[in-house]
N, C-alpha and C positions, 0 to 999 in steps of 0.2 A: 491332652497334649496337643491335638490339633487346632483346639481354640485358642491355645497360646503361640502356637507357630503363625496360624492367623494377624492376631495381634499385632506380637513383635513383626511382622513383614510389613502391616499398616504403618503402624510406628515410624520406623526405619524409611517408607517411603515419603512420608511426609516430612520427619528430618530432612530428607535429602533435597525436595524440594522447597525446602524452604532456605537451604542451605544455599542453593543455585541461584536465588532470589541475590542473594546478599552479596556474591561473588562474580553474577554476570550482571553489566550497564547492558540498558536499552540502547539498538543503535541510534546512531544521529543522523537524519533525514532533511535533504534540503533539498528544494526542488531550483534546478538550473537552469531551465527553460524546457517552452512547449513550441511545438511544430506540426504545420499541418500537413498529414500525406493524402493519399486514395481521393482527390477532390472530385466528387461527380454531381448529378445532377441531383439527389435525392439526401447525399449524405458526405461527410468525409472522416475521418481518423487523426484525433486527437494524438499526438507522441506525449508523454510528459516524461522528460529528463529528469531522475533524480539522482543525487550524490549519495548512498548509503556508506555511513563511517562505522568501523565495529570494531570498537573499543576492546574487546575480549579478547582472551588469548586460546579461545575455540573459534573455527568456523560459524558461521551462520549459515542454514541453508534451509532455504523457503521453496517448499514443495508449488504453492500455490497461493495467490493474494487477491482477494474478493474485496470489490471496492465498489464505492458511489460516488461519482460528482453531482457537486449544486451548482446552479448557476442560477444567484442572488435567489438562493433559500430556497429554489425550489429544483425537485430531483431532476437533472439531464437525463441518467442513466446510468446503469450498474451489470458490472460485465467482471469477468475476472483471468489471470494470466493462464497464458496456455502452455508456460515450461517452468522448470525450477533455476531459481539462480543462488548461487552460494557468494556470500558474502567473505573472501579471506579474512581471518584472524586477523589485529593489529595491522588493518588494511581499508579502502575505500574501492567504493566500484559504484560504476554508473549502472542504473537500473532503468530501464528504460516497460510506463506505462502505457499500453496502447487506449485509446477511447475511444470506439466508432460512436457519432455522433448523426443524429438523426436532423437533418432539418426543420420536417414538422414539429419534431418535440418543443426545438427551441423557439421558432418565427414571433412564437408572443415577447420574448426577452429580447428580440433583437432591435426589435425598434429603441428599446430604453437604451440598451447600449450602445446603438450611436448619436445615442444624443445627448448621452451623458459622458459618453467615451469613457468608461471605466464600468467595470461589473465587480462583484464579489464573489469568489469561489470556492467552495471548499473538499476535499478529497478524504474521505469517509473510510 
């Protein structure tokens, strides 16, 4: 009887998430701008503005978001948030990414981007 109690609770939990699948949308992620703060001599701090939209009629709530920026394909840096934010139900909210950024990381990329004036970036 134990190995059926097993089962059926396997069973039943995968039902259910599969169920969750089909009745929760991904949120919709837009980024609204970036801003620079902490500007000093060795480094400064990326803001990225994002709009999160969440479409469900649960909360969202994101303990913690581990990320990487490129910059034109190759890694800046990876760092991740240091509180949780809850997205309301049938709601939007600004979420705001911080990025310390390292000077020396980037100095090879900076020359192409001013003299191309445009870079490629992508947030991981």
């Amino acid at each position: 009887m134990k190995n059926t109690s097993w089962i059926f609770i396997f069973v039943f939990l995968c039902a259910c998430s599969s169920l969750v699948g089909k009745f929760l949308e991904n949120p919709k992620i837009e980024l609204q701008n970036v801003s620079v703060q902490d500007i000093n001599f060795s480094g400064c701090k990326l803001m990225f503005h994002l709009k999160v939209e969440n479409p469900n009629k649960v909360d969202i709530k994101v303990d913690e978001v581990n990320y990487k920026i490129y910059l034109n394909d190759k890694e800046v840096t990876t760092t991740k948030t240091e509180s949780s934010v809850t997205i309301p139900a049938k709601s939007e909210a600004l979420v705001d990414l911080p990025l310390p950024v390292e000077y020396q990381k980037i100095w090879p990329d900076l020359k192409d981007l001013f003299e191309k004036k445009s870079a490629t970036y992508k947030i991981e």
